[in-house]
VOGU-3710 file (C-alpha; in Angstrom, 3 decimals, decimal comma):
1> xxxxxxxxxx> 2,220/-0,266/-4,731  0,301/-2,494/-2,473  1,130/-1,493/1,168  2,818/-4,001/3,682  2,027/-4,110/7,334  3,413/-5,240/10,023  0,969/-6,135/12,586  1,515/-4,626/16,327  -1,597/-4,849/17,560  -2,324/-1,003/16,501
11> xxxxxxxxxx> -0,919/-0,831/12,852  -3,742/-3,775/11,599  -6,122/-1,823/13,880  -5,606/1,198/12,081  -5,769/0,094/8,677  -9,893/-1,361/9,607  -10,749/2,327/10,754  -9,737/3,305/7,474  -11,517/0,815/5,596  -14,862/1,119/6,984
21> xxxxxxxxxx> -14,568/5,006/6,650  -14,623/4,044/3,022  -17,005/2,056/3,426  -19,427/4,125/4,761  -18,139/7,370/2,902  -21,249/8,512/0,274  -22,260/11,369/-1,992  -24,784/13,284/0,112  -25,460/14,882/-3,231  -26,957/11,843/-4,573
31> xxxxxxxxxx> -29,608/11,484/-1,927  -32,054/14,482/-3,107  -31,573/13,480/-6,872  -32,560/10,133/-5,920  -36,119/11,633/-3,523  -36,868/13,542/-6,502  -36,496/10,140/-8,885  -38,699/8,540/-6,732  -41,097/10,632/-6,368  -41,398/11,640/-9,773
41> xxxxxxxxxx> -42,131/7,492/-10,728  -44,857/7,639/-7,781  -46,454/10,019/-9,193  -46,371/10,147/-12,918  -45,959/6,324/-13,474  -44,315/4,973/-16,407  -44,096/8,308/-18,308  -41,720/9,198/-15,099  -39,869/6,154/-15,849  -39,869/6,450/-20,097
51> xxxxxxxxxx> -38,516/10,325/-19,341  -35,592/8,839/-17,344  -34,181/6,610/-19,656  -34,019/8,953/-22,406  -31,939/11,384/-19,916  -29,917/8,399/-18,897  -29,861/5,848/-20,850  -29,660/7,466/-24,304  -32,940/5,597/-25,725  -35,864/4,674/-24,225
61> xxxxxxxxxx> -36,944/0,913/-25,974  -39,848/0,586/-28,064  -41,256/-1,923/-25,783  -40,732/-1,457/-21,871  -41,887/-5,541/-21,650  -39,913/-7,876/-23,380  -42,277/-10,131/-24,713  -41,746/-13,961/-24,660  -40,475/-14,160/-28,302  -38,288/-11,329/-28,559
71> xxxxxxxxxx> -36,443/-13,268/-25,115  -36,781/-16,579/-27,320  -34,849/-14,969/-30,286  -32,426/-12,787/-27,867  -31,586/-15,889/-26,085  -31,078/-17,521/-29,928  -28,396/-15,047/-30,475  -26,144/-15,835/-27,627  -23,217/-18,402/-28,026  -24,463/-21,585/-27,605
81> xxxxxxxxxx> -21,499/-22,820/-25,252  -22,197/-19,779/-23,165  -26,114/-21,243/-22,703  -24,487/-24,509/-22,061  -22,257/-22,301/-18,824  -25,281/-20,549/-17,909  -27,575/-24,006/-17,399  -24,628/-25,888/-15,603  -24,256/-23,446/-13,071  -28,157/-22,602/-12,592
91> xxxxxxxxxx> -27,897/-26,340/-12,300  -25,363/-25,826/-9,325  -26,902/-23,009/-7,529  -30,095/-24,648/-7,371  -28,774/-27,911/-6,490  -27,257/-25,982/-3,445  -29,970/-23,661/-2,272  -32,927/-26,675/-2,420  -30,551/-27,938/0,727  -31,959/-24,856/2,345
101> xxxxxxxxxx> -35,734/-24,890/2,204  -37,385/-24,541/5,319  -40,854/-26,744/6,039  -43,863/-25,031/8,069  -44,556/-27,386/10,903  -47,250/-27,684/13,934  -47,343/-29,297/17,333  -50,052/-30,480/19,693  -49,929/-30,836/23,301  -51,704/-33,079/25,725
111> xxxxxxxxxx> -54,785/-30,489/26,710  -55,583/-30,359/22,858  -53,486/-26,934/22,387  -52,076/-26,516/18,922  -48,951/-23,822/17,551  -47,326/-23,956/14,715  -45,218/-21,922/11,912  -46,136/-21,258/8,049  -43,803/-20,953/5,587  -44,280/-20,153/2,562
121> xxxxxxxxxx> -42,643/-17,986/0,037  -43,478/-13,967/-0,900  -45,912/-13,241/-3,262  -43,988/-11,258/-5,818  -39,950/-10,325/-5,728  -38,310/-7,303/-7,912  -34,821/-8,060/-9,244  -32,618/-5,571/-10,492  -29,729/-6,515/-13,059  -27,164/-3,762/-14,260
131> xxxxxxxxxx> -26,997/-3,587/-17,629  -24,244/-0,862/-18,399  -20,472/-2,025/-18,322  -21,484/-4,149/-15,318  -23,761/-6,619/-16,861  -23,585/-9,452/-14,800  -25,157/-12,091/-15,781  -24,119/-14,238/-13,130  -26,197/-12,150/-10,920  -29,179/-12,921/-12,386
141> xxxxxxxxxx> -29,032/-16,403/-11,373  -27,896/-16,204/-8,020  -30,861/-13,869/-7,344  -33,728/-15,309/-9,146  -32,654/-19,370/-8,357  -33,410/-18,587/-4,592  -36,564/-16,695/-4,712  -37,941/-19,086/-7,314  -36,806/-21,987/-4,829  -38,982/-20,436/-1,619
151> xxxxxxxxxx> -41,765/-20,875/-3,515  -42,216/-16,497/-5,180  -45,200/-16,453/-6,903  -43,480/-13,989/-9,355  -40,297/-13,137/-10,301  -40,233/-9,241/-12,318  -36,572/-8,395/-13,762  -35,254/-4,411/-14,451  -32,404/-4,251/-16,170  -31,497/-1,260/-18,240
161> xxxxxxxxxx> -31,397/-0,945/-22,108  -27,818/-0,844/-23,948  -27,196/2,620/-25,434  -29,413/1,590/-28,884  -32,322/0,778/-26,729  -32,128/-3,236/-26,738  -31,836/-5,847/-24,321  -28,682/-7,463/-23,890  -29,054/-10,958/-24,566  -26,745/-12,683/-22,382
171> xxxxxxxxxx> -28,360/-11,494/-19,383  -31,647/-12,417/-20,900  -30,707/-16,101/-21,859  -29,375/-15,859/-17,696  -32,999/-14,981/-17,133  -34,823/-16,889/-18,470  -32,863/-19,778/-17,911  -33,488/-18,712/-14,008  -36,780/-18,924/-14,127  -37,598/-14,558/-14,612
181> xxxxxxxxxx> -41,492/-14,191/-15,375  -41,355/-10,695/-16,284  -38,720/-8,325/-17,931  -38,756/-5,219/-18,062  -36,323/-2,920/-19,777  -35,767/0,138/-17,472  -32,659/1,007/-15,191  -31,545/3,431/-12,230  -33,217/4,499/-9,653  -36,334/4,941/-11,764
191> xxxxxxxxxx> -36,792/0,924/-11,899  -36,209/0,647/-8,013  -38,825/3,171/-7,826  -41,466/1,400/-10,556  -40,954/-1,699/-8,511  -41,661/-0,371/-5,508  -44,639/2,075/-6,350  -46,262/-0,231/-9,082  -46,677/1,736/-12,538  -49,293/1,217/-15,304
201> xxxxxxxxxx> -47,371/-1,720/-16,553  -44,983/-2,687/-13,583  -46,339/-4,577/-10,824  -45,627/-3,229/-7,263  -43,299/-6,141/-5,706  -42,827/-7,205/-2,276  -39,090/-7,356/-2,136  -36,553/-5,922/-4,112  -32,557/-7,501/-4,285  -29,902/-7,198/-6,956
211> xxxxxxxxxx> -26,608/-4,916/-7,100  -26,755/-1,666/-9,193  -24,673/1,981/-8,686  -24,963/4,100/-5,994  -27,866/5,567/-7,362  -29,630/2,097/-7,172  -28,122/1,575/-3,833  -29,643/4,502/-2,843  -33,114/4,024/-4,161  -33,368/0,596/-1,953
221> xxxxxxxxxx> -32,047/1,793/1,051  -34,702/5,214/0,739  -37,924/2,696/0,062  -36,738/0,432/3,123  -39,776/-0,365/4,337  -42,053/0,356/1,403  -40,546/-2,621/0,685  -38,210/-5,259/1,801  -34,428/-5,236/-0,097  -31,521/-7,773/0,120
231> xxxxxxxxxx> -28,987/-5,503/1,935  -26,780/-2,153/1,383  -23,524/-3,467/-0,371  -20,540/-1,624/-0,052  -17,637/-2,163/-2,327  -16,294/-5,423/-3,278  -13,598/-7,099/-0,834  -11,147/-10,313/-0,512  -9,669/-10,854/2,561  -6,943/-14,164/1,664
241> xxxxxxxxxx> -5,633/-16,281/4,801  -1,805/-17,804/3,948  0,828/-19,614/5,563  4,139/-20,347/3,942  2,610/-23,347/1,879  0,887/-21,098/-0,616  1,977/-20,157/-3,444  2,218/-16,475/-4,092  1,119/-17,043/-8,139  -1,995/-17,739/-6,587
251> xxxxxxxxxx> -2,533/-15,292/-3,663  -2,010/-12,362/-6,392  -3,894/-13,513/-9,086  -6,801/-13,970/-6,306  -6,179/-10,655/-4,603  -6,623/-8,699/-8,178  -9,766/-10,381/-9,342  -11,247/-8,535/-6,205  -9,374/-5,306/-7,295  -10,300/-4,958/-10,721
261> xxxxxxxxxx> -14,184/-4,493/-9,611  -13,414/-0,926/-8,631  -11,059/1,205/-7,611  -12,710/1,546/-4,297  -12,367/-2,797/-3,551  -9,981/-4,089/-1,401  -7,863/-6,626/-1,108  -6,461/-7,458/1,909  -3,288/-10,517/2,215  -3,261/-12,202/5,735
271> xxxxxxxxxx> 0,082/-14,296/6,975  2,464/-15,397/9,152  5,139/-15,607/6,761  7,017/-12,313/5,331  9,105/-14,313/2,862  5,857/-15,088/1,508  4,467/-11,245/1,886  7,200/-10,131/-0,515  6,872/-13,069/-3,483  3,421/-12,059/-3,423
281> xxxxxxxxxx> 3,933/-8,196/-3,656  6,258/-8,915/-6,758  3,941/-11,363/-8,449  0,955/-8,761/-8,084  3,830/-6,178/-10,212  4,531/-9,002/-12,757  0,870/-10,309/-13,543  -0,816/-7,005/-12,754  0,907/-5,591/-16,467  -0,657/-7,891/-18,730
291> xxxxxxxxxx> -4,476/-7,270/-17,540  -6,693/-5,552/-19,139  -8,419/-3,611/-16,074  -4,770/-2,593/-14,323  -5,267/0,641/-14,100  -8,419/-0,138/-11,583  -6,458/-2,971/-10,045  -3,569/-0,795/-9,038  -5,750/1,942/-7,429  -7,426/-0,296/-5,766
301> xxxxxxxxxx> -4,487/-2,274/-3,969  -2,424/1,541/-3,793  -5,342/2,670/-1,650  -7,479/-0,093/-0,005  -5,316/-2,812/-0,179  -2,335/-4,156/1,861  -0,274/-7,358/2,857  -0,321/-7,972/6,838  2,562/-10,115/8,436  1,245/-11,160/11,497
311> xxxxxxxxxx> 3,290/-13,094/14,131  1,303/-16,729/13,568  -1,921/-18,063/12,478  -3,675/-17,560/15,590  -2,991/-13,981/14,884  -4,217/-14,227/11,387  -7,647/-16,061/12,257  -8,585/-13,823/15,034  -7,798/-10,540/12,624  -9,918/-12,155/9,603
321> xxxxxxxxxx> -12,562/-12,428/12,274  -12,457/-8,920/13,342  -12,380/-7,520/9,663  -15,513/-9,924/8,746  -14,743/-10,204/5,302  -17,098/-10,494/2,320  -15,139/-13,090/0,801  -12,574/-15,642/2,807  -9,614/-17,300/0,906  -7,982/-20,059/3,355
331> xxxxxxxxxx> -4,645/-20,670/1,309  -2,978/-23,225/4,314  -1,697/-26,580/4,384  -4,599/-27,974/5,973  -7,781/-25,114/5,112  -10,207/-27,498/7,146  -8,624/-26,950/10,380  -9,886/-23,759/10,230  -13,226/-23,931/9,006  -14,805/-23,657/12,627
341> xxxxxxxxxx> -12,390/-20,560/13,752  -13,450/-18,325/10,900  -16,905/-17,120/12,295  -17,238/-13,733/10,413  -17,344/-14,172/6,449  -19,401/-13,881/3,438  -18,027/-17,145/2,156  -15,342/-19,246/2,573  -13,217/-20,592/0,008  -10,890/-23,537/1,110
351> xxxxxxxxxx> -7,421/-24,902/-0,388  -5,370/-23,073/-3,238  -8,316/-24,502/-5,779  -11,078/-23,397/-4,616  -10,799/-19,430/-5,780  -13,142/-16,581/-5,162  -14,248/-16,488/-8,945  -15,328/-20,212/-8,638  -18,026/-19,123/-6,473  -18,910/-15,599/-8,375
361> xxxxxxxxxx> -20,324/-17,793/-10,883  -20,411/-21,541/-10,934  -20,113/-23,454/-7,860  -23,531/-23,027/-6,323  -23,257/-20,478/-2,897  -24,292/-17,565/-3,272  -22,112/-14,639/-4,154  -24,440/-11,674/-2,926  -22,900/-11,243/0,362  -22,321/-8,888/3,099
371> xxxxxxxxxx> -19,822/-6,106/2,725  -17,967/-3,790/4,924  -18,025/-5,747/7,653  -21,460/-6,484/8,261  -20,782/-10,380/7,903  -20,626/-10,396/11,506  -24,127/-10,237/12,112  -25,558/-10,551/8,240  -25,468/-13,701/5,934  -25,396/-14,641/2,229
381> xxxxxxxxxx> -28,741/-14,228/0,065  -30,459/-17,086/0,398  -33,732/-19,043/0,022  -34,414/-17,921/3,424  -34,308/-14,502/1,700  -37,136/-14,799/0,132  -39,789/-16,452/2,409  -42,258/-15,299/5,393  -42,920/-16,667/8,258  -46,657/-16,428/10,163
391> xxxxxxxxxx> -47,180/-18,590/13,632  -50,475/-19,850/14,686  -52,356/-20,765/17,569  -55,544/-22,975/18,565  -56,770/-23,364/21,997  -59,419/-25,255/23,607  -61,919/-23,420/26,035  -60,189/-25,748/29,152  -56,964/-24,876/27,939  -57,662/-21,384/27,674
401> xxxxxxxxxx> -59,198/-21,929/31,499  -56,418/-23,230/32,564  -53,860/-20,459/31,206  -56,462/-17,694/32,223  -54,678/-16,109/35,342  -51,788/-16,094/34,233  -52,457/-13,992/31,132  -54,456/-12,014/33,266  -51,601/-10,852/35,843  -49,206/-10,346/33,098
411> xxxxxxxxxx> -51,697/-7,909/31,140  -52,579/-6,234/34,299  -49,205/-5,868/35,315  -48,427/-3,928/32,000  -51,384/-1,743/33,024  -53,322/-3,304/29,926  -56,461/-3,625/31,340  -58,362/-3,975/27,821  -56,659/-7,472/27,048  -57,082/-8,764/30,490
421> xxxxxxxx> -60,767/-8,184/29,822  -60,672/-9,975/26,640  -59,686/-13,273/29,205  -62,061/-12,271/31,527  -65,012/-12,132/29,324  -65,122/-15,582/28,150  -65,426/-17,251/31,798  -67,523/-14,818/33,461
//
């Protein structure tokens, strides 16, 4: 049963500790398995890679490439309504995300001096898709849409094969609907690896994003700095602001559709009203039997979930603020009044229509966002995600003159003597 808390100003306090030490709680087994994975791919290519996915996936696919008509005739087997889903929300997230693209730009000055900033996007962007009993679709778009809106040059997709060695075709159709120039049927840690090392047949890449187990997790946050990644995601987590207007059908239908991702979500109920606190703890009973996945849901609310009764909203805001949730449900009579209080979130979903799931898949944000916490200083994947910035400078020989002594002192101040010289040299 989903704990209730009264919030003393310790108690709420007490129950973040715990969270983030789940949060950043790991398997320090998995770490060497991983170091061997990847160095394995880097040095035996794709046979590395072919050898893993008979180990874990079961089969290893008779083609690692999907070519363009086997993804013409995968997509051909999907349910045409679902295509029809898939295109009106790729329709959404792009609409969305164009709002975000940033222009290079250049100023002059009087003395003929000339700066500026290039933007442009990267040259090549790995994305990894679970295939497994998290095949997520969804992802697919909210990862590729972006990257192919900065301007990537290419776009490669891993996903793993199902256990008979084939693609699965709904997050194919999701692919190339998206915009994916390259697929590639490999999974684990093994794919992160081929991405980032470059194979016989798999391009290195620049960046790589995309969710995957904690093996994948793993494998990104090892080859930080070989290449770029998105971030470190921890488990899933809902964080739901209420007063007494809501209505608690809602608040627990929300709070488990964060649960049922694992056992190790949370789901967190924030509000000033304890009536309310208890109609919602009995709905998440009632509605909790009939779902399919209630066995996860009700591990994940016995253990990292709770319902905190604070003494009013103030107290609510400033606590969402200080647990920085991933996602931000603002269930109150008027949600807007609080859009400019709630400074540390993921996303922010405002009103008792606008739930979480809305913006997993259709409404156009992004739903790859900060965990754990971290949305205090990190944001959502984004276009900005996926560009590079380089700043440039032109100077005229008066300019330069006139700027001389300056540069001079400060190099020679730093005990730098070499780049005062390079000043030097040109007016001697």
């Amino acid at each position: 049963m989903i704990t209730t808390v009264i919030a003393d100003g310790k108690k709420e306090y007490e129950f973040i500790a715990y969270l983030k030490k789940r949060a950043q709680s790991s398997d320090k087994n998995v770490i060497p398995v991983v170091s061997e994975i990847l160095e394995n791919v880097m040095e035996n290519g794709d046979e590395a890679v072919r050898a893993y996915t008979v180990k874990f996936d079961g089969k290893a696919p008779d083609q690692t490439e999907i070519s363009a008509d086997v993804i013409d005739a995968l997509v051909a087997q999907c349910d045409p309504a679902y295509v029809e889903t898939v295109q009106k929300a790729a329709a959404n997230i792009a609409d969305f995300h164009r709002r975000q693209v940033q222009q290079s730009w250049m100023t002059t000055k009087a003395n003929g001096v000339m700066m500026g900033q290039r933007v442009r996007g990267l040259k090549r962007v790995g994305i990894y898709v679970p295939g497994g009993t998290a095949a997520y679709p969804s992802s697919v778009l909210m990862n590729a849409i972006p990257a192919k809106i900065a301007g990537v040059q290419e776009i490669i997709m891993c996903t793993p094969p199902q256990k008979d060695g084939t693609p699965n075709p709904n997050i194919i159709a999701a692919a190339k609907i998206a915009g994916v120039d390259r697929i590639f049927l490999m999974g684990g840690a093994q794919a992160v690896a081929a991405l980032a090392y470059g194979t016989e047949t798999v391009p290195k890449v620049d960046k790589i994003v995309g969710p995957g187990n904690i093996f994948v997790a793993t494998a990104k946050k090892l080859l930080y700095g070989t290449v770029d990644i998105d971030m470190i995601a921890g488990p899933s987590e809902i964080l739901i602001v209420a007063d007494k207007t809501a209505d608690p059908k809602f608040l627990a239908a929300d709070l488990m559709s964060q649960a049922e991702h694992d056992k190790l979500a949370s789901a967190i109920l924030l509000t000033d009203s304890a009536e309310l606190a208890e109609q919602t703890k009995a709905e998440l009973t009632r509605q909790a039997a009939s779902l399919a996945r209630r066995e996860i849901i009700n591990s994940s609310l016995d253990n990292f979930g709770a319902i905190i009764v604070c003494s009013d909203i103030a107290q609510v805001i400033d606590f969402a603020n200080e647990l920085a949730p991933e996602h931000l449900e603002v269930c109150c009579a008027n949600p807007m009044e609080y859009v400019g209080k709630l400074d540390n979130a993921g996303s922010v979903f405002l009103g008792n229509y606008s739930p979480e799931p809305l913006g997993d898949y259709f409404a156009g944000p992004n739903h790859v966002l900060p965990t754990s916490g971290t949305a205090r200083f990190f944001s959502p994947l984004s276009v900005d995600s996926f560009i590079k910035k380089s700043s440039f400078i032109y100077y005229t020989e008066d300019a330069l003159r006139a700027d001389a002594a300056d540069v001079v002192r400060f190099a020679e101040t730093e005990g730098l003597t070499a780049h005062a010289n390079s000043i030097k040299v040109r007016f001697e």
